[in-house]
N, C-alpha and C positions, 0 to 999 in steps of 0.2 A: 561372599559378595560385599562389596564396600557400601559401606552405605553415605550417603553424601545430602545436604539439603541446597535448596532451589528456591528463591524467590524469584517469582514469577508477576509483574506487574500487566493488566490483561482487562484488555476492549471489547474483544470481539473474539471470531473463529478466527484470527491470525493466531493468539494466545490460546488460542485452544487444542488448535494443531502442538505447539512448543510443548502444552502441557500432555499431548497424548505421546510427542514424540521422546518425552522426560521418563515416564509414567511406562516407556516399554523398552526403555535401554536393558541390552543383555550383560552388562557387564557391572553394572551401578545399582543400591536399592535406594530410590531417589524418592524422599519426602517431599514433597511441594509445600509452598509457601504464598497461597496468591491471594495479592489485592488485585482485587475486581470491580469493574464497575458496575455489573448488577449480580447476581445470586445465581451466576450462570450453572445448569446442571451438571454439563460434564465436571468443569473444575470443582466444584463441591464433592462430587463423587472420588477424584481422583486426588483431592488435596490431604492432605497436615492440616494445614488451618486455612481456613478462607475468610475473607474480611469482606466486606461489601464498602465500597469509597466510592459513592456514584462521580462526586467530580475528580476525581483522583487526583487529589490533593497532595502535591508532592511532601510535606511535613509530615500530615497524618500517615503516608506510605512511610518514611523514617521511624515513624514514631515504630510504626508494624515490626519493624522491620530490625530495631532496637532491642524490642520486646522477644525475638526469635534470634540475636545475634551469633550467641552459640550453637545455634544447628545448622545454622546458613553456610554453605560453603561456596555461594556466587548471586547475582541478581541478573535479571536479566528483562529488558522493558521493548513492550512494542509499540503502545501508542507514542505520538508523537508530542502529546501535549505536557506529560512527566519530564520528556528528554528536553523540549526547549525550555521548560521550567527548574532545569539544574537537578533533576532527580539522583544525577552519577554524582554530583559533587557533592550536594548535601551527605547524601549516605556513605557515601567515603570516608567523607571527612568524619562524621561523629558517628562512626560503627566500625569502619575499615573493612566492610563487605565488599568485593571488586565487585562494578556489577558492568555490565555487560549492555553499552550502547554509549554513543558519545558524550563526550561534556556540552554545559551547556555553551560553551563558548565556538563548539567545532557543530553546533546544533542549525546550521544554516537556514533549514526552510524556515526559522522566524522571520527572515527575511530576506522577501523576494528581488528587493535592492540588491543586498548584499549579497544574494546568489550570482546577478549579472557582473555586478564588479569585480567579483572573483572567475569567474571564469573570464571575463573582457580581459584580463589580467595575465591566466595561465592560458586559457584553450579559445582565443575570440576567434578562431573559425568554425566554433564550434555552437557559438553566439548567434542566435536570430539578432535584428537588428532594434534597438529598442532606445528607448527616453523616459528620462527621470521628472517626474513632475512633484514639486515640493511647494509646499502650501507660502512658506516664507517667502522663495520667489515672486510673487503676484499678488498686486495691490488689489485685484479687484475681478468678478467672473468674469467679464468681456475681456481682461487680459490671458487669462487663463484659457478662455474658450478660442482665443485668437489664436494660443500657440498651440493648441489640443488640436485644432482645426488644418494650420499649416503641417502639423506634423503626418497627419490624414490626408493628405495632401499626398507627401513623398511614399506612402504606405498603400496609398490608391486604397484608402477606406479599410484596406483587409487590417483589423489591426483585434490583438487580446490586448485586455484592461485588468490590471491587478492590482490589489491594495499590497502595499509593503507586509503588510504584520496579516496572518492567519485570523480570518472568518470579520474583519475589520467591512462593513458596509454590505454588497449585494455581493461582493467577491469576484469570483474571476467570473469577465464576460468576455466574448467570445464574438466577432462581427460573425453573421449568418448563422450565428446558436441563437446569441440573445436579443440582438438589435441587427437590424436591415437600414438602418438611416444613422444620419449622424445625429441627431436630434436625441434620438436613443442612447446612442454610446454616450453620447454627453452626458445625458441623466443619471446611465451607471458612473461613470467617472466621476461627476459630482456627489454620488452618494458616497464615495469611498473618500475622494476627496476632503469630505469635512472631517473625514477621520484622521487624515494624515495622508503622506505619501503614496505616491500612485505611479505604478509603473507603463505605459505602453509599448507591448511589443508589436512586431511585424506577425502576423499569423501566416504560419509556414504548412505550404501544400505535400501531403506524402503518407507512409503508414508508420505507426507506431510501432515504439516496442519498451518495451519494459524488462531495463539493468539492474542487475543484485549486485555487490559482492559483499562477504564474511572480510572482516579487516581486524589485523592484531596489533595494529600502529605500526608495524614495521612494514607489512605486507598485506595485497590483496588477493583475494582468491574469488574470482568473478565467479559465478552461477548461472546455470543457462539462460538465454534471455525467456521474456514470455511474454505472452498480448493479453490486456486486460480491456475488458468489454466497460466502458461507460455510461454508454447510453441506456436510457428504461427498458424501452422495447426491442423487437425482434428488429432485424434491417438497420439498427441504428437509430431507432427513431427517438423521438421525446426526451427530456431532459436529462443534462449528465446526472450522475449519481454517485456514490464512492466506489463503483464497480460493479454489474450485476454479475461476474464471472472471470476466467480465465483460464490458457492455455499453456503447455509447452511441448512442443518435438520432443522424438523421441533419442534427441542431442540437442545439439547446446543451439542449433540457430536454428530460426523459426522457419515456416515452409515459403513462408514468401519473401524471405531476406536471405543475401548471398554468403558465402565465408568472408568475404571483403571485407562490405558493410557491418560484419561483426567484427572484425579484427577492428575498424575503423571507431568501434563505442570502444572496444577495451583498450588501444591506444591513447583514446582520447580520459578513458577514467585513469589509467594508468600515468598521463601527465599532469595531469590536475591532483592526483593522489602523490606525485611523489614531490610537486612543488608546493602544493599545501602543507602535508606534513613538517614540512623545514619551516612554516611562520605560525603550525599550530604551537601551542604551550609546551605540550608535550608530543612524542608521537602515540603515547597513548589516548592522547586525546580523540581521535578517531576509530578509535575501538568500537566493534559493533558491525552492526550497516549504515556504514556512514553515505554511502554509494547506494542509493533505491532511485535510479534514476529514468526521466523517461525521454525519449528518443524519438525525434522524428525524420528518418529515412525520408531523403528528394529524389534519390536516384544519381546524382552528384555527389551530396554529404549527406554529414549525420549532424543535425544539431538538435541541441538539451534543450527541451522545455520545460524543464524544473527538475531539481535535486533535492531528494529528500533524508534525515538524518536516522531513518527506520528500515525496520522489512515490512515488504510490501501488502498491503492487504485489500485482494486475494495474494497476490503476485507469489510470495513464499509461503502457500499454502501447497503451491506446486512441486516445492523445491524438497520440502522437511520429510515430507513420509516417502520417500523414494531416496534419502542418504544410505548410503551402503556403513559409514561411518558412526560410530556411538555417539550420538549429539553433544553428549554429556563430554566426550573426549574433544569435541571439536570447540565446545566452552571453553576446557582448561588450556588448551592452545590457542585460542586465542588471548584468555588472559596471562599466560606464559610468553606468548611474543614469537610464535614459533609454528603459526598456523598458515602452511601454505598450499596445499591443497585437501580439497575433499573428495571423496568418492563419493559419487552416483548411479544408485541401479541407473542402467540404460533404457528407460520407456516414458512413455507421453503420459500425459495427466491435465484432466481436465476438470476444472473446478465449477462449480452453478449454484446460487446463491437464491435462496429461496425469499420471500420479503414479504411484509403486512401491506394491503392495501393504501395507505397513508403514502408508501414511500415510492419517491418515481413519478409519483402522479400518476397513479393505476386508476383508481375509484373516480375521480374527473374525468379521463380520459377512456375509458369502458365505461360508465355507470351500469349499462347492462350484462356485461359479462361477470361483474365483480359476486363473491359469492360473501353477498352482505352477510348469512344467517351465521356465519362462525366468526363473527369478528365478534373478537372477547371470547371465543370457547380456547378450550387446552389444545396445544398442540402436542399429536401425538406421532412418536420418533421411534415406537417399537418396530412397526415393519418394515424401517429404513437400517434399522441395526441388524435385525434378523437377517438382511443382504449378506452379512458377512460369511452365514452360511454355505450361501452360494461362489459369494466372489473372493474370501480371505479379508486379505490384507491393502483386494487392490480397489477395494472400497473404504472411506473414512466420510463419519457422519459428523461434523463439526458446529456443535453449536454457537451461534454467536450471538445477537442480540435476542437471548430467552433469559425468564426468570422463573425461581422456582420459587411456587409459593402453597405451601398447605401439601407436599406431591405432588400437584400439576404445574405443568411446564406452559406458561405464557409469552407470547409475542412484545415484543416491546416497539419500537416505531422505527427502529434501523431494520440493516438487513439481519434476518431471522435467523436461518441455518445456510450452512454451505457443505456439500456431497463433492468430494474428490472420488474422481474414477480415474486409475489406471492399469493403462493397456499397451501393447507392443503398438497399437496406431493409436494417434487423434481420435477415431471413429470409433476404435474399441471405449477407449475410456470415455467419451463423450455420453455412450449410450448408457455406462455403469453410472455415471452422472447422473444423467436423466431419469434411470430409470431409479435412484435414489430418491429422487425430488420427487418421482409421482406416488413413492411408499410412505412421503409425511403427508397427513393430516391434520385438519383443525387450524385455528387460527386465522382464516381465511387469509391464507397466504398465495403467492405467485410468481412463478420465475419465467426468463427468458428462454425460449425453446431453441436457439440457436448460436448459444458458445461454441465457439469451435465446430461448426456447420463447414460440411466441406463447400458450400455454394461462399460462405463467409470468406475462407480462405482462399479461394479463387478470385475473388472478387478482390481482393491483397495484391494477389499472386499478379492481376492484370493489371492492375493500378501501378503497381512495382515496374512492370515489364515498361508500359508506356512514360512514367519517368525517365527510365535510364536511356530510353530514345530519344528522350529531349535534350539531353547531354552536351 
């Protein structure tokens, strides 16, 4: 068996999944090689060498990565803040490791400007309707507030507010998430505002969904879609969060979207992908998943509410442990230029994300249900692995924001752990989910009871239906 090294750069259970799906290739004996942002269990268990970089410092990752250059035979990254930070180019350049995500110049979601412009550019049907607010423009608030205000005007109040550059002020707000008056958007706007650029879009009525695809610069290979759950609580409630969960059919389109409506997103990445590549640097420049995109379905079109230069997290926690394909093969094709499709067992999978009190706004929002006396005890992940017993392969327990410290495994303030169940339905693997989430213990932790709930996906299903009657 060959044997091959792997660096692996890792946030969370996105990077956890990669290193479980490295870690069981039948064809490859694969050392891993990961910087990490905390002392995560699994990867320490499964690693070569493990580094701890809590801010993941694109140098210090080079230096890692220097230091291992002779066993490394690829890199490969999923947080997003390495890749906007030029983590592909640095290490290229002074190690000549190929690693596996884009450059930082094909790294878009640094900015959510320069996302509209380029699609306004290749795909503006594809474009919600939006305006650029630029600090230089305007001498003074009352100016600013005048044209924020007329623009609220033609958008009839429904509008999202984003700062240009990542995590820059209160971030993205949302009319009827964050603010119900103009007086409100304004405040968010201004707080982002004294940072810099500020974008306002049209906020577009409909269901989401959530685009992959695997890209070798020359070619894309979409990935089934999937729905990622935001909100804290069960029904959608309470405040967005980076996902408490996620789903996907047991093929490629979701239960409440048509074959259309999906040929309709991969034509539309498919034009954007092949007119992009002709003004990237290179066509390797978009190597990766440069395509993590998310979609809002009207029942009419499909338009992007943002594109991101990663895999998705949950979203491709869906996609990895259900390839029929050696991951490890599906690497060297894409760094060979010559990766144009994958295989996929054929069944559903559903993902649920377990979380600490702190996040979501659980402990504000319950004070009485929350189970104060384990916050700070170890979380304990035996009777969730012991599932594999019962269920194989079609359970996977993925750690994500844990550390390990002295043997016990602690919570840190993101989401905790994530449990992939799959099953020939949604409902199969939903329940291997859950019933994953109710075998950890400790940590006082809590998750949503209703990913992929068939009452959820009907409630899709009828949303969807009364769109396309409006037609």
């Amino acid at each position: 068996m060959e044997k091959i090294g792997v660096l692996v750069i890792s946030y969370g259970a996105r990077e956890t999944a990669m290193v479980d799906i490295f870690a069981r290739s039948p064809n490859y004996k694969v050392e891993l090689y990961v910087a990490d942002k905390q002392r995560n269990p699994f990867n320490v268990k499964k690693s070569a060498k493990h580094v701890v970089m809590p801010d993941l410092n694109v140098k210090d990752i080079c230096k890692f990565a220097e230091k291992n250059k002779d066993r490394l035979d690829f890199g490969i990254v999923g947080p997003e803040k390495p890749i906007i930070e030029g983590i592909r180019n640095l290490v290229e350049k002074r190690t000549g490791i190929p690693m596996i995500c884009p450059t930082k110049e094909c790294a878009i979601e640094a900015s959510k400007i320069q996302q509209r412009l380029l699609f306004h550019e290749i795909v503006p049907e594809a474009n919600p309707r939006y305006k650029i607010f630029n600090p230089k423009d305007y001498g003074s608030q009352e100016k600013v507030k005048s044209a924020v205000y007329k623009w609220l005007d033609e958008l009839e109040n429904k509008a999202v507010v984003k700062p240009d550059e990542p995590a820059a002020g209160k971030g993205v707000g949302v009319w009827g998430d964050h603010f119900t008056s103009r007086e409100q958007l304004f405040e968010h706007f201004l707080s982002n505002f004294q940072h810099g650029q500020v974008i306002i879009e049209e906020k577009i009525e409909g269901e989401e969904s959530s685009f992959q695809a695997f890209c070798d610069g020359k070619h894309i290979t979409p990935l089934p879609d999937t729905r990622d759950y935001k909100r804290a609580f069960d029904d959608d409630m309470g405040p967005n969060t980076g996902g408490m969960g996620s789903y996907k059919a047991k093929g490629d389109v979701l239960p409440f979207l048509t074959y259309s409506e999906r040929r309709k997103e991969v034509t539309i990445v498919n034009t954007l992908f092949e007119k992009w590549r002709k003004t990237a640097l290179n066509d390797a420049g978009l190597r990766g998943v440069p395509f993590y995109m998310a979609f809002m379905h009207t029942g009419k079109e499909s338009k992007i509410l943002e594109n991101n230069s990663r895999p998705g997290d949950p979203e491709i926690i869906n996609i990895l442990p259900i390839l029929k394909d050696d991951f490890v093969d599906v690497c060297f094709k894409i760094l060979e230029g010559n990766l144009t499709r994958v295989e996929l067992e054929r069944a559903a999978t559903v993902l649920t994300y377990k979380v600490p009190l702190s996040y979501g706004g659980y402990l504000d929002t319950f004070p009485n249900l929350a189970n104060k006396s384990e916050i700070d005890t170890p979380v304990d992940l035996k009777k969730a692995y012991e599932l594999t017993k019962k269920h194989g392969d079609r359970i996977c327990v993925y750690p994500a924001s844990l550390e390990l410290r002295d043997g016990e495994t602690y919570a840190l303030k993101s989401r905790a752990v994530g449990v992939l169940g799959v099953g020939d339905t949604i409902e199969e693997a939903r329940q291997i989910s859950l019933e994953g989430m109710e075998a950890i213990s400790g940590g006082a932790l809590w998750h949503r009871t209703d990913i992929a709930s068939k009452q959820h996906i009907q409630k899709s299903a009828k949303h969807m239906e009364e769109l396309r009657r409006r037609k």
